[in-house]
C-alpha positions in Angstrom: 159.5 -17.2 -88.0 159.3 -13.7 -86.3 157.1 -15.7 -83.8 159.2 -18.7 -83.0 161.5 -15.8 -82.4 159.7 -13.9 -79.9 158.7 -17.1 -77.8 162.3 -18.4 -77.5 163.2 -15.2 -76.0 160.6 -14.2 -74.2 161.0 -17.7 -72.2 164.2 -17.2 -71.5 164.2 -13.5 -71.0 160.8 -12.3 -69.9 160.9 -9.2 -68.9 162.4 -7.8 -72.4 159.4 -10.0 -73.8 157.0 -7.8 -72.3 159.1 -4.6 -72.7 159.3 -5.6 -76.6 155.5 -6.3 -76.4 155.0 -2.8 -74.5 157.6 -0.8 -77.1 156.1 -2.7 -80.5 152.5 -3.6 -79.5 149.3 -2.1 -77.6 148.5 -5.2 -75.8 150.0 -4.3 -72.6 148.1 -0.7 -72.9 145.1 -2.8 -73.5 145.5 -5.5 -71.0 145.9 -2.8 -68.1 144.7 0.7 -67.6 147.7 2.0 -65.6 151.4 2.1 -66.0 151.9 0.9 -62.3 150.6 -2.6 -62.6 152.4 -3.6 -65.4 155.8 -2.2 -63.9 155.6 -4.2 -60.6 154.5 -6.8 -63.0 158.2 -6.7 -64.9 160.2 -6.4 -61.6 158.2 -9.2 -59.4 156.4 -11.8 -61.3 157.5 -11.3 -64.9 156.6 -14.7 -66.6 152.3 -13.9 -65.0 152.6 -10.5 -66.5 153.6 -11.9 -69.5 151.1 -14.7 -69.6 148.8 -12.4 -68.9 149.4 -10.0 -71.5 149.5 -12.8 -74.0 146.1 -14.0 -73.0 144.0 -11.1 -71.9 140.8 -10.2 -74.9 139.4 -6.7 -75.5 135.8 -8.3 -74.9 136.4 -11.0 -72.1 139.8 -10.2 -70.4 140.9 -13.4 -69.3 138.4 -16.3 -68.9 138.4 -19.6 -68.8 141.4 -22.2 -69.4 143.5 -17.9 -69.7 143.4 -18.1 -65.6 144.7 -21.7 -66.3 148.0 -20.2 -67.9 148.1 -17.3 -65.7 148.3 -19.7 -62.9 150.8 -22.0 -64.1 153.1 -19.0 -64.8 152.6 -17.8 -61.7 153.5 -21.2 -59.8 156.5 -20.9 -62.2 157.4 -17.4 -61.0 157.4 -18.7 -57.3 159.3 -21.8 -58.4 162.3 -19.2 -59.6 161.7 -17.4 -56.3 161.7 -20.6 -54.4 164.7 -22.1 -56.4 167.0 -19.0 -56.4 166.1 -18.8 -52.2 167.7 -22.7 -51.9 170.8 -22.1 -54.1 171.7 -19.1 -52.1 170.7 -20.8 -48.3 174.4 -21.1 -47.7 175.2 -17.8 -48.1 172.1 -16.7 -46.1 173.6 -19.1 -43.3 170.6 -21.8 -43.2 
């Protein structure tokens, strides 16, 4: 249930997903060895950070179909890029 919990949020709202898993987990200590990477993670490509947090192993890292979901979060990080860019184009004047 917790679970369910923490995966409806965290798609909705993930940067406090990986700020709860940073707070009430060690697998964003784990998945990077400084505090800058995941930081710029939160601020620019949130959902990848995420992803990647999610999927990263102590022994491996990421491998395998892991860079499949870190890609496809990625391309959905650049879609909300992309989609907030045209729905603001008339106030940019394009």
């Amino acid at each position: 249930m917790c679970g369910c919990i923490f995966a409806l949020g965290a798609a909705f709202f993930p940067r406090l997903g990986v700020l709860a898993l940073w707070l009430f987990t060690p697998l964003v200590n784990r998945a990077f060895d400084t505090i800058i990477v995941p930081v710029v993670g939160i601020i620019f490509l949130p959902f990848t950070t995420l992803v990647y947090v999610l999927v990263w192993h102590p022994v491996v890292g990421v491998a395998g179909w892991g860079w499949v979901w870190v890609v496809l979060a990625f391309l959905f990080d650049l879609g909300a890029y992309a989609g907030s860019g045209f729905g603001n184009r008339r106030r940019l004047g394009f």
